[in-house]
Every structure is written in structure tokens, then in C-alpha cells.
C-alpha positions in Angstrom: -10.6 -0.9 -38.1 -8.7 0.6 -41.0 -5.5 -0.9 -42.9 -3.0 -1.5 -40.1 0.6 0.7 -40.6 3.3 -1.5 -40.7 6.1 -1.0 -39.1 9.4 -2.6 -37.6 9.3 -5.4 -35.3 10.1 -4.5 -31.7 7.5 -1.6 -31.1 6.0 -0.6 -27.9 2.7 0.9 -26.8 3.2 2.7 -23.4 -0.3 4.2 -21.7 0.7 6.9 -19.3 -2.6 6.9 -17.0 -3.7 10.2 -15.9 -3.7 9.7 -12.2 -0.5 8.6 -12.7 0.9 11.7 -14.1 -1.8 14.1 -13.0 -3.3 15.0 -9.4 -5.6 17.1 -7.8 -4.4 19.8 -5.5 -7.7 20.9 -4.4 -6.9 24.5 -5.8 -7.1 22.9 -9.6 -4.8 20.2 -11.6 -1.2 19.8 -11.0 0.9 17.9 -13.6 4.1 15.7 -12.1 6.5 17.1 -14.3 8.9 15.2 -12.3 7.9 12.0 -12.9 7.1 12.5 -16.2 10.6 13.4 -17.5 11.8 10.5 -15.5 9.6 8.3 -17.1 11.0 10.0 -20.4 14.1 9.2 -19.7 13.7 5.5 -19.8 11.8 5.4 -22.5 14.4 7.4 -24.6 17.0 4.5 -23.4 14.4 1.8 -25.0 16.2 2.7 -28.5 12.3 1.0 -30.2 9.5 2.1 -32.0 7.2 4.0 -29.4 4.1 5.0 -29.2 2.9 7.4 -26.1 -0.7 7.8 -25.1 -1.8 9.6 -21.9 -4.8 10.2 -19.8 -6.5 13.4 -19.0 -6.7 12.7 -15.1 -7.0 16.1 -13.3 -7.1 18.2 -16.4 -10.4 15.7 -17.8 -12.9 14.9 -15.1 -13.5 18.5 -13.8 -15.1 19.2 -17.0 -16.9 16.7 -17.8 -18.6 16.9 -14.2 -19.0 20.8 -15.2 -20.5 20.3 -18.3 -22.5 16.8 -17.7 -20.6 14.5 -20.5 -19.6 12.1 -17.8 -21.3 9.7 -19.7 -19.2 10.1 -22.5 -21.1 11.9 -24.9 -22.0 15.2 -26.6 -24.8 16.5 -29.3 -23.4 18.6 -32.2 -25.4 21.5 -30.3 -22.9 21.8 -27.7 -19.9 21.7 -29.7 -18.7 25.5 -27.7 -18.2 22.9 -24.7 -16.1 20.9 -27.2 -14.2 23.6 -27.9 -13.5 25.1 -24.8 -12.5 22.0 -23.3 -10.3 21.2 -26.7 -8.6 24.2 -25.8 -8.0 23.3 -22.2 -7.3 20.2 -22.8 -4.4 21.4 -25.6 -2.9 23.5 -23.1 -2.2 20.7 -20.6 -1.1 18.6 -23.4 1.6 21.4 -24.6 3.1 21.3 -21.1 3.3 17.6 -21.1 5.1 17.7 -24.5 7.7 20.3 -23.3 8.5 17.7 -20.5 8.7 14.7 -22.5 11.5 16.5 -24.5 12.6 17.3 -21.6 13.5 13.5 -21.0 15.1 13.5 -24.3 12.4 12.0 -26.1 10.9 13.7 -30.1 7.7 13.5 -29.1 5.3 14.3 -32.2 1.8 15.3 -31.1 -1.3 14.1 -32.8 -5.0 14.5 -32.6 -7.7 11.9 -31.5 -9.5 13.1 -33.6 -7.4 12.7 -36.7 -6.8 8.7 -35.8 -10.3 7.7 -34.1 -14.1 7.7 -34.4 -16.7 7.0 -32.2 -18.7 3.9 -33.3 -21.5 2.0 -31.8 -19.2 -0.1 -29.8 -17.1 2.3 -28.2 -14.0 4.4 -30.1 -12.0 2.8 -32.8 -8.8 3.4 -35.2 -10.5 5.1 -38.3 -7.2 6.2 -39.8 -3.5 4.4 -39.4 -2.1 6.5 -42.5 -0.1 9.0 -40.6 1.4 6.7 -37.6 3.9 4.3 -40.3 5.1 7.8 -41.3 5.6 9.0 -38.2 7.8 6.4 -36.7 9.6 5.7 -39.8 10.6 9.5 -39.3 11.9 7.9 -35.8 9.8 10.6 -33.5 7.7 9.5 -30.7 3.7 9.4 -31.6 1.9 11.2 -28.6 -1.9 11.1 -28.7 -4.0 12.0 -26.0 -7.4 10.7 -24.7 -10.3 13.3 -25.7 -13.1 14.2 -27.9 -13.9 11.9 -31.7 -16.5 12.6 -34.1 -19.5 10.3 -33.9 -22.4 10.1 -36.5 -24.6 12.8 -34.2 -22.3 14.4 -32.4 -19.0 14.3 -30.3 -18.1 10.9 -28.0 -15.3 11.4 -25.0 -12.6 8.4 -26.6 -10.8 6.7 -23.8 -7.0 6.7 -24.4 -6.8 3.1 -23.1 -8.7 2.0 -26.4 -6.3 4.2 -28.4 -3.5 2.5 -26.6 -5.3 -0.7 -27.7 -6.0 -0.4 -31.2 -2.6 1.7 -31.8 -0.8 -1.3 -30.3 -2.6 -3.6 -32.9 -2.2 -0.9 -35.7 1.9 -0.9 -35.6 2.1 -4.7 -34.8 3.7 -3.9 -31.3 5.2 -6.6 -29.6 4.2 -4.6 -25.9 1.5 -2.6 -25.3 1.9 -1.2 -21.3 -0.6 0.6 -18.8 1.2 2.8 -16.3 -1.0 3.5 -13.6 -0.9 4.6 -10.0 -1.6 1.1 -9.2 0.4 -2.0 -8.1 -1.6 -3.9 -10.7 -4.6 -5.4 -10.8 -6.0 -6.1 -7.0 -7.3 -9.4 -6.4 -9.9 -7.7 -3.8 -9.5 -3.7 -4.0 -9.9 -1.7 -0.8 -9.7 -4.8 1.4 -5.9 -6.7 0.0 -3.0 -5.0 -2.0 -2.0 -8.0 -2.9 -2.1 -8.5 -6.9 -2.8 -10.6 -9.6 0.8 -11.3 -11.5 -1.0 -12.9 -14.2 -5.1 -12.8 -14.7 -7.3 -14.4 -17.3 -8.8 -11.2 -19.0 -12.1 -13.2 -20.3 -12.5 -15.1 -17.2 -11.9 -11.7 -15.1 -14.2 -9.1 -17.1 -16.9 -11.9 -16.6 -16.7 -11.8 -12.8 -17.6 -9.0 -10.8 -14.6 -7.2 -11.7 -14.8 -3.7 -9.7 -11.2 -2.0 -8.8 -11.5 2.0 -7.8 -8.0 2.4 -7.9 -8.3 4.6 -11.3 -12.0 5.3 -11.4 -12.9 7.8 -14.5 -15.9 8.9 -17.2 -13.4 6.5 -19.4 -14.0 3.5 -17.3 -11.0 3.0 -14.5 -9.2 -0.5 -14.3 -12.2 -2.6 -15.8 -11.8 -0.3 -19.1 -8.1 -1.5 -19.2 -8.4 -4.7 -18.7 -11.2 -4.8 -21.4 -8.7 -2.7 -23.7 -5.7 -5.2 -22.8 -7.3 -7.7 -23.8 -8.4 -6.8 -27.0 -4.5 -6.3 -27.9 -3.4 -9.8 -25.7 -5.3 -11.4 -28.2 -3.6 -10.4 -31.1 -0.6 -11.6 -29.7 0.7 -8.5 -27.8 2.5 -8.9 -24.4 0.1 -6.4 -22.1 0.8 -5.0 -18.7 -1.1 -3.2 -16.6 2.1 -1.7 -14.7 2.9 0.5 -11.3 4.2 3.8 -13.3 5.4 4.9 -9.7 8.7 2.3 -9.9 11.9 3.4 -11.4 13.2 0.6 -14.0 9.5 -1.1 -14.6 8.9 -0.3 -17.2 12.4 -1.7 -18.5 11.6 -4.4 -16.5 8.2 -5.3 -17.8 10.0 -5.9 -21.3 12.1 -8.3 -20.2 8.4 -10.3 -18.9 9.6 -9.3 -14.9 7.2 -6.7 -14.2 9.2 -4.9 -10.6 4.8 -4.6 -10.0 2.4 -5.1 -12.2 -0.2 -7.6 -14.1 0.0 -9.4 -17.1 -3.2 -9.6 -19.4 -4.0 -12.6 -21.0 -6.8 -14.1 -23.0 -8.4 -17.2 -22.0 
């Protein structure tokens, strides 16, 4: 990882998960502009440091099923599918950006691309130079899950492990999933009830499945896997039900309305 950015205490990592603020209508992918502006509007209140990275959801999986990169990965040949998608991928992320300011937040748009690279173990932080400058400058970093540069080609980067490494980049004291989830489900499809706390080692060595957020990124398990990376570097990380108003206000103050707290063994 490169030379972390070092910025005031206090900071916060919030993951906006794209079947939280994205759905399906059957006709093509509908963004909840509602819910996102609300969501904007409490994190404007948080007066901190913030950094906001967001799913694809709706907008994602449709072409990577299209175009077969479901498994995350693209030859320098096909780079026309990269760019096609870029480009549909940029205009879902413009309409996100007019909402977010919208919910009074200065929210300051920034490629994968620019920050990550694919490596052999998944996508990492490459380049932390433009985030201290960023948030110095008091806007609100918004990066986006999509396509990073690996040493044949182009790999599909999970915004969960940008939410991770960003987190551990700025020295964040909280680093929060918001999902369409109560949390993590001690037995998905069968209980709702949740875990309030989990042992993220002992968990992701079980046979962890949860289908709640099921992507080409990984659902739940990916999260966990990125939390944990962050819990133990001494981040406080949530995996959070987006849905309620106040949580994530609420998961600062370590009382999580519904969610899950990651922790390392």
C-alpha cells in the first residue's frame, strides 16, 4: 500500500452499498434518489472528515453478465467493453453526485482508477496523494467501485476494499457498510435475527454464506473480509442497515439502531 495521507483525527469511511441505493425495476436500473439525499443529509450534519464510496448495484451487474467479466476480470483486448461500461457507469455516477449535493454535501468525485490497482491479491490503494488534499480542502471524497489497471489487463475493484484501504489510508476512526441488510445474519434465509458483534477471523473461517447482497464483488462475505482488514488497524467497522433514519449517527456513538460490529479475533 502506498504512503498513507494523513489527516485529522475524527474521520469517517461510509460504504453506500449498491442494493442499498440502487434497484432493479425489471425495465432497467432505478437509482433511490430519495434515500440517497436523506442519507446526505446526515452525513452533512456529521461536521468530520468524510469519505463516500458507493456500489454499482443495478447500474454494475447487468454488464458484467452481458459482457462475461463476472469473474472480475478483463484482457487489454477488450478494453471497448471497458469503455463502454466506463461511460455508463459515469453517467449513473453524475446523477448520484447531483443528489448528494442535493443533501448539502461537496461531494468531489474521483476515479478508481486514479487511487487503486489490481494486484495478485485482490485491488489495493496504489496512490493516497490526492485524498489529504482533498479533505484538507474540506469536500467530500466520492469514489465509486469499477474498473483498475492490472499488469495484463483490466480487474472489476470492489468498492468494499476501496472503503477498506481508504479507511486505513486517512487514519479513520469509523469505517461503515450501509447495506440493505439488518446486519450480518446469524443463519440467512432461515432467522433475521443478527449478529451485534461477530469475530471476523473466526466468521470468514466458518461457512460463512449470507445472500443478502450477493454480487461479481463478493456480497456480505467480501465485507466482512474488507472490515476486517480495517478492524484490525484499529478502526471501529459496521456493517449497518442504510434503510434506518439516525443509524448511521447512531453507529458513531457504538449503538448501531441495526447493524454488526466487525472485530478481529
Amino acid at each position: 500500500m502506498a504512503t498513507r495521507a494523513s489527516t485529522s483525527q475524527g474521520g469517517v469511511v461510509v460504504k453506500l452499498g449498491g442494493s442499498l441505493i440502487t434497484r432493479d425495476t425489471g425495465t432497467g436500473p432505478w437509482l433511490e434518489a430519495g434515500l440517497v439525499i436523506d442519507l446526505a443529509r446526515e452525513l452533512s450534519a456529521l461536521k468530520r472528515p468524510l469519505v463516500l464510496v458507493h456500489g454499482t448495484g443495478a447500474f454494475g451487474k447487468p454488464p458484467a453478465e452481458r459482457y462475461a467479466f463476472l469473474q472480475g476480470y478483463l484482457d487489454a483486448e477488450r478494453r471497448a467493453v471497458v469503455a463502454e461500461v466506463a461511460a455508463h457507469l459515469g453517467r449513473y455516477e453524475s446523477r448520484l453526485i447531483e443528489h448528494l449535493l442535493d443533501g448539502g454535501l461537496c461531494p468531489f468525485r474521483i476515479s478508481t482508477a486514479m487511487l487503486m490497482r489490481g494486484t495478485s491479491v485482490g485491488c489495493r490503494l496504489a496512490n493516497s496523494e490526492p485524498i489529504q488534499d482533498l479533505l484538507r480542502h474540506g469536500v467530500t471524497l466520492v469514489v465509486g467501485g469499477g474498473f483498475v489497471t492490472t499488469p495484463t489487463g483490466f480487474g472489476v475493484c470492489s468498492s468494499d476494499d476501496v472503503a477498506s484501504d481508504l479507511a486505513q489510508a486517512i487514519h479513520a476512526d469509523w469505517l461503515i457498510f450501509a447495506t440493505r441488510a439488518s446486519g450480518v445474519y446469524q443463519a440467512f434465509g432461515t432467522d433475521d435475527r443478527i449478529y451485534a458483534e461477530v469475530d471476523g477471523d473466526s466468521l470468514l473461517d466458518s461457512k460463512f454464506q449470507d445472500g443478502a447482497e450477493r454480487d461479481v464483488t463478493g456480497g456480505m462475505p467480501a465485507k466482512v473480509r474488507a472490515g476486517l482488514r480495517a478492524s484490525k488497524r484499529g478502526i471501529a467497522t459496521f456493517i449497518i442497515d442504510g434503510r434506518v433514519p439516525g443509524n448511521i449517527e447512531a453507529t458513531l456513538c457504538g449503538r448501531p439502531l441495526s447493524g454488526t460490529r466487525i472485530r478481529p479475533r
